[in-house]
FITITI-540354 format. One record per atom (N, C-alpha, C): residue number from 1; residue in three letters; atom name; y negated, z, x negated. Coordinates in Angstrom, 2 decimals, padded with zeros to 5 digits. Example, Ala and Ser with C-alpha at 12.3 -4.5 7.8 and 13.67 -1.06 7.14 Angstrom:
BEGIN
<rec resi="1" resn="Ala" name="N" py="005.69" pz="007.80" px="-013.19"/>
<rec resi="1" resn="Ala" name="CA" py="004.50" pz="007.80" px="-012.30"/>
<rec resi="1" resn="Ala" name="C" py="003.30" pz="007.80" px="-013.20"/>
<rec resi="2" resn="Ser" name="N" py="002.25" pz="007.08" px="-012.85"/>
<rec resi="2" resn="Ser" name="CA" py="001.06" pz="007.14" px="-013.67"/>
<rec resi="2" resn="Ser" name="C" py="-000.03" pz="007.87" px="-012.90"/>
// end
This chain:
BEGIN
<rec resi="1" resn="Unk" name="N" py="111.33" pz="-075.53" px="-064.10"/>
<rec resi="1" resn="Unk" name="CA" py="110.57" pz="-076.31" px="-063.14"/>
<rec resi="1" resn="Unk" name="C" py="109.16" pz="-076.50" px="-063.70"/>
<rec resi="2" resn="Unk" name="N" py="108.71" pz="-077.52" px="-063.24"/>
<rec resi="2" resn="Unk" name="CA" py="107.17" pz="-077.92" px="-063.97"/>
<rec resi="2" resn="Unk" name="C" py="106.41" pz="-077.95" px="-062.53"/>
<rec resi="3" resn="Unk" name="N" py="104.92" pz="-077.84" px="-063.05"/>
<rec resi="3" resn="Unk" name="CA" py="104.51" pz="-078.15" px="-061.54"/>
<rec resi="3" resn="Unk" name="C" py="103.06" pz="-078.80" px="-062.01"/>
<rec resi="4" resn="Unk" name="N" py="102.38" pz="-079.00" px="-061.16"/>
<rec resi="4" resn="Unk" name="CA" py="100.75" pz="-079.79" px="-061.76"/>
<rec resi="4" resn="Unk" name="C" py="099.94" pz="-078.61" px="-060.78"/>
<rec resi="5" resn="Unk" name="N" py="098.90" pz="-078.45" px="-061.10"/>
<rec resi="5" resn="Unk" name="CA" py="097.74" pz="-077.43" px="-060.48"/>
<rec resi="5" resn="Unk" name="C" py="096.75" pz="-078.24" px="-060.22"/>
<rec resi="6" resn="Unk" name="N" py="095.69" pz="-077.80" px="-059.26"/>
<rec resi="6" resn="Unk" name="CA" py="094.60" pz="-078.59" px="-059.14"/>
<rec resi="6" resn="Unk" name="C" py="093.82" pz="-078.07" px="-060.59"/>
<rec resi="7" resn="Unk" name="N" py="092.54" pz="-079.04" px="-060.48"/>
<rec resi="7" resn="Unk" name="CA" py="092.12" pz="-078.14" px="-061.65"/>
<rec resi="7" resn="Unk" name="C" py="091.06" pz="-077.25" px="-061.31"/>
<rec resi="8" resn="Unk" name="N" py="090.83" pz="-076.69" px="-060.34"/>
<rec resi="8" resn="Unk" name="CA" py="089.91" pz="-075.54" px="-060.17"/>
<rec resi="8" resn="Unk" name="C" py="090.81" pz="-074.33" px="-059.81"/>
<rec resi="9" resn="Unk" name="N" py="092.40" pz="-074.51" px="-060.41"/>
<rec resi="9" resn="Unk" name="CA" py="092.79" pz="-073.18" px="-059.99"/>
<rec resi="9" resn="Unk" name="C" py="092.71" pz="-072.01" px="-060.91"/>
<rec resi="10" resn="Unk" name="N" py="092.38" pz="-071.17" px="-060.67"/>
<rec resi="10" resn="Unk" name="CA" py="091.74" pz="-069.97" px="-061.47"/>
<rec resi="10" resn="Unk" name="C" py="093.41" pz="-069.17" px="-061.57"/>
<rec resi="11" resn="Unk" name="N" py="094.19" pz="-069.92" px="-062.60"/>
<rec resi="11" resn="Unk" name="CA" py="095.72" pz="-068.70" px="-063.24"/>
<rec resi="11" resn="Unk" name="C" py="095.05" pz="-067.66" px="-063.91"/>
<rec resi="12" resn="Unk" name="N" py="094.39" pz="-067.23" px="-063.56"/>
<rec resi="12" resn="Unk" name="CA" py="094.15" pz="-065.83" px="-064.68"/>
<rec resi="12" resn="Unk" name="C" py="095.93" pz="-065.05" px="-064.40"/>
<rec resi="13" resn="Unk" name="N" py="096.02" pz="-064.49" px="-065.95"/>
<rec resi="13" resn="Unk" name="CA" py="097.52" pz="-063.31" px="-065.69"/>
<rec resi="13" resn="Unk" name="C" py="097.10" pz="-062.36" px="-064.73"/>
<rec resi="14" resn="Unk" name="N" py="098.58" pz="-062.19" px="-064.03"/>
<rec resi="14" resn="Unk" name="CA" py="098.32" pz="-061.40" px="-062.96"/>
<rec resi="14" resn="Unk" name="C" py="098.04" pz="-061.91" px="-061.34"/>
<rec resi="15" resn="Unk" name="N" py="097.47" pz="-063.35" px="-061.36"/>
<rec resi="15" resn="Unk" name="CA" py="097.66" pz="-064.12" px="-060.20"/>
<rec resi="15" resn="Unk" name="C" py="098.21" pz="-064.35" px="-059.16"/>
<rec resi="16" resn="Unk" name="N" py="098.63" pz="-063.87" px="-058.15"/>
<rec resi="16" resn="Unk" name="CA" py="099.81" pz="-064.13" px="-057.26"/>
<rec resi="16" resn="Unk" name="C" py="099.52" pz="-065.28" px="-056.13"/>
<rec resi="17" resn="Unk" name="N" py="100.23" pz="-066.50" px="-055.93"/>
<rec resi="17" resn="Unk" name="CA" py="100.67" pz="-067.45" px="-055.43"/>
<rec resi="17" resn="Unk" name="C" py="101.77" pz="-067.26" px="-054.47"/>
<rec resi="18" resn="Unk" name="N" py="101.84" pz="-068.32" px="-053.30"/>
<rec resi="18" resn="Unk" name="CA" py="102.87" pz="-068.27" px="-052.39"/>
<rec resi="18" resn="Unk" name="C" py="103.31" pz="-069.96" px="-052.34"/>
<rec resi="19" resn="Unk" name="N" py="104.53" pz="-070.56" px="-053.33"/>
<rec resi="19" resn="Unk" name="CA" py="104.65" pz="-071.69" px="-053.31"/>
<rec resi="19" resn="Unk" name="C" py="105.03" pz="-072.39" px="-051.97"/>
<rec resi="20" resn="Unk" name="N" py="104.74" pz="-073.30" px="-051.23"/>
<rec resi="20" resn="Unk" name="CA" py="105.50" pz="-073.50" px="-049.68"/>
<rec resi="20" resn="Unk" name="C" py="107.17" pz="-073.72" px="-050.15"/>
<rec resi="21" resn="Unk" name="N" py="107.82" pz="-073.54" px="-049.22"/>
<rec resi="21" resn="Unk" name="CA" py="109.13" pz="-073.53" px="-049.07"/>
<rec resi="21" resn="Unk" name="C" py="109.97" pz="-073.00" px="-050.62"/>
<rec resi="22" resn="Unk" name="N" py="109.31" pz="-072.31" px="-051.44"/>
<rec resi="22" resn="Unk" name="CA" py="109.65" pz="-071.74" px="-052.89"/>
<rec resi="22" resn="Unk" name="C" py="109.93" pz="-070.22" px="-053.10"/>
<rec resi="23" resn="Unk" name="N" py="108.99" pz="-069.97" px="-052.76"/>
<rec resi="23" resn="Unk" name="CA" py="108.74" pz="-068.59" px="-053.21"/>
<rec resi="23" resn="Unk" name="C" py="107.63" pz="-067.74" px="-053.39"/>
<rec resi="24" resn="Unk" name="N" py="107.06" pz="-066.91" px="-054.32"/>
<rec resi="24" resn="Unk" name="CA" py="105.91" pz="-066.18" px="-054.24"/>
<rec resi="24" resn="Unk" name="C" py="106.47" pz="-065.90" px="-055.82"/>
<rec resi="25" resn="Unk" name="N" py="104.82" pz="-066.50" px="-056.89"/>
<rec resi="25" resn="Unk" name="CA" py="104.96" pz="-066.45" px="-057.60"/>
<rec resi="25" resn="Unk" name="C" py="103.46" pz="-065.69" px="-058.60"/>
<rec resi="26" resn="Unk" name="N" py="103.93" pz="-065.80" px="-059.97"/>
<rec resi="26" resn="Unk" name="CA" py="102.55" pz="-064.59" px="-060.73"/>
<rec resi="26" resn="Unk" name="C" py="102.55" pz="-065.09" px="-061.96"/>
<rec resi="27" resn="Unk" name="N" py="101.41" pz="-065.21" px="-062.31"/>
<rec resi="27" resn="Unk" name="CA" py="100.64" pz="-065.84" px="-063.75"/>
<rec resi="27" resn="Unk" name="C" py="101.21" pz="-065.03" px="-064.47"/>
<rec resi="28" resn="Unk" name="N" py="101.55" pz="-065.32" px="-065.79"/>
<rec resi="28" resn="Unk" name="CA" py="102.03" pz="-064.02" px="-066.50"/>
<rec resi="28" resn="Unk" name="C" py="101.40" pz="-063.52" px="-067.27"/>
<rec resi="29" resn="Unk" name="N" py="101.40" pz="-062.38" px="-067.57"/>
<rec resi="29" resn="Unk" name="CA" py="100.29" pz="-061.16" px="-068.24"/>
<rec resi="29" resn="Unk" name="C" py="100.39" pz="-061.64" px="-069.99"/>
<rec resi="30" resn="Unk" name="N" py="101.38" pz="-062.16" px="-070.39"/>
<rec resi="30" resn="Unk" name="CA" py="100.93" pz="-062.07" px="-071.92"/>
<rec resi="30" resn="Unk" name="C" py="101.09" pz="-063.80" px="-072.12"/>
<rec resi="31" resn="Unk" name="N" py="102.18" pz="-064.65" px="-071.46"/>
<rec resi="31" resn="Unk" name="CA" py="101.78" pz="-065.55" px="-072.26"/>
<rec resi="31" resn="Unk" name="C" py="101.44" pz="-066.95" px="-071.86"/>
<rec resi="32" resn="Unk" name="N" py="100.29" pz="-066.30" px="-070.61"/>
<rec resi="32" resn="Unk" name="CA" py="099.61" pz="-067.44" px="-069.57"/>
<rec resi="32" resn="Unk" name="C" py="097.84" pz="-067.56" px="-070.34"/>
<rec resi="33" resn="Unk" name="N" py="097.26" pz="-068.44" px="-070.70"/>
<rec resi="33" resn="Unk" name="CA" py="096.35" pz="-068.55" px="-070.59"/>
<rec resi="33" resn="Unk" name="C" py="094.93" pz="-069.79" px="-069.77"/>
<rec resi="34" resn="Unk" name="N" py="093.82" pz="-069.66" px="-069.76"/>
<rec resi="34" resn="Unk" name="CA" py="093.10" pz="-070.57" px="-068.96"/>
<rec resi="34" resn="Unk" name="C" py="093.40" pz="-072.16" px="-069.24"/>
<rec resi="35" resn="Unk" name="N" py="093.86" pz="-072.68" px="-070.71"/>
<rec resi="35" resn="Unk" name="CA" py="094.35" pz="-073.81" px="-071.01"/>
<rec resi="35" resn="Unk" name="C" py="095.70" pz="-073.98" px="-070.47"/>
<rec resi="36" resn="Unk" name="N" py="096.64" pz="-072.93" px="-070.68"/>
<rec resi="36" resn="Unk" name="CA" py="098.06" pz="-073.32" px="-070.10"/>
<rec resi="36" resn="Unk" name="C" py="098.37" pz="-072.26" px="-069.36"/>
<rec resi="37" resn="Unk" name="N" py="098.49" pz="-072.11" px="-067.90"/>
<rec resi="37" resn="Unk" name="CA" py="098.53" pz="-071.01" px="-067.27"/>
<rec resi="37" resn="Unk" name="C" py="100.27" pz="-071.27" px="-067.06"/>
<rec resi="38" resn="Unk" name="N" py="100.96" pz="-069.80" px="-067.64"/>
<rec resi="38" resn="Unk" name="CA" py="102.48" pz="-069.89" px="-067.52"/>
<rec resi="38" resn="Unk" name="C" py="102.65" pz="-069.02" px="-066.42"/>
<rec resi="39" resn="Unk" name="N" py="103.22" pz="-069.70" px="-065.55"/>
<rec resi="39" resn="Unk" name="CA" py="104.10" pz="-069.00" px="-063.85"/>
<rec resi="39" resn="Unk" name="C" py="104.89" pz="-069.21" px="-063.93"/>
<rec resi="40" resn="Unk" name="N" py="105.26" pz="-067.53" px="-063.59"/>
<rec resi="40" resn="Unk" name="CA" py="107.03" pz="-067.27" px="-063.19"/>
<rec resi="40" resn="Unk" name="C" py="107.08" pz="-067.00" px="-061.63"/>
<rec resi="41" resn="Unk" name="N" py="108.44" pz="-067.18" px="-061.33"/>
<rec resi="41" resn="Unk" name="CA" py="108.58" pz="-067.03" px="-059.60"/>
<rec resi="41" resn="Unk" name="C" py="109.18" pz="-065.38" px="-059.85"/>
<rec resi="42" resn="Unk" name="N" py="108.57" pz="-065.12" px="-058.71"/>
<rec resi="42" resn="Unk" name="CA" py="109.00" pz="-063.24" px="-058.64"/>
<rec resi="42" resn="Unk" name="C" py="109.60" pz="-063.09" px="-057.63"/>
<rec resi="43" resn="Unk" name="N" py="110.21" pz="-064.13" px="-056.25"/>
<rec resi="43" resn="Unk" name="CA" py="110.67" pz="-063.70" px="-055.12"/>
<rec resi="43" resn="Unk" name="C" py="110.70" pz="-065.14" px="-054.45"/>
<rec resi="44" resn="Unk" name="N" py="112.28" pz="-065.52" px="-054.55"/>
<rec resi="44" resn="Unk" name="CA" py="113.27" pz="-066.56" px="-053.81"/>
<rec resi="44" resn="Unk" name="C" py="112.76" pz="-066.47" px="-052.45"/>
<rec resi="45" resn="Unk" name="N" py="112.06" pz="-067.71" px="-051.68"/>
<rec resi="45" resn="Unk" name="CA" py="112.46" pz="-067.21" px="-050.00"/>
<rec resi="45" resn="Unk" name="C" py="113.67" pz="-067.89" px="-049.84"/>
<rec resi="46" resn="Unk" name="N" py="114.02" pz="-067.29" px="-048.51"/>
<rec resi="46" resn="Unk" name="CA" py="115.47" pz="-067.32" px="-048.09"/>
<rec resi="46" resn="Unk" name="C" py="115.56" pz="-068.61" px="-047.59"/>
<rec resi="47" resn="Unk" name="N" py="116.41" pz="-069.76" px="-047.25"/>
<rec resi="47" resn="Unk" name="CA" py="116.30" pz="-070.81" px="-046.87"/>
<rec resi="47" resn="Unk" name="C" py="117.42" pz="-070.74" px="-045.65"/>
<rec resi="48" resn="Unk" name="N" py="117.70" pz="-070.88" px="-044.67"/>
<rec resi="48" resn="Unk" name="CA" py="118.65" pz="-070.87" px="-044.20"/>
<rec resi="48" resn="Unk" name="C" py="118.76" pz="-071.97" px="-042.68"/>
<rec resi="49" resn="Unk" name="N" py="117.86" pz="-072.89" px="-043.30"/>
<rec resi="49" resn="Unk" name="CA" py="118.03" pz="-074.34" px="-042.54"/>
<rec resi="49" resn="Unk" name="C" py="119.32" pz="-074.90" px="-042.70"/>
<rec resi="50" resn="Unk" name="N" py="119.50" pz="-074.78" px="-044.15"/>
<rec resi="50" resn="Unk" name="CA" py="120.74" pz="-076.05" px="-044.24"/>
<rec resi="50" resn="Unk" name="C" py="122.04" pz="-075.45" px="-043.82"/>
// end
């Protein structure tokens, strides 16, 4: 998955995010930096609309 950031978002590694209807996600410690901040998702929410 790709995503676009604003650009004042501060990914430092270690970051934790709550995507809407995604998940809850974290900058990663070795191979995120301020030019390319790499996020992984750490926790599926449950969907159970459909």
């Amino acid at each position: 998955m790709n995503a676009w950031l604003e650009p004042g978002t501060r990914a430092e590694p270690g970051a934790v995010w709550q995507f809407e209807r995604l998940g809850y996600f974290v900058a990663d410690r070795e191979d995120s930096t301020p030019e390319r901040p790499v996020i992984n998702r750490a926790v599926t929410l449950r969907d159970t609309w459909a």
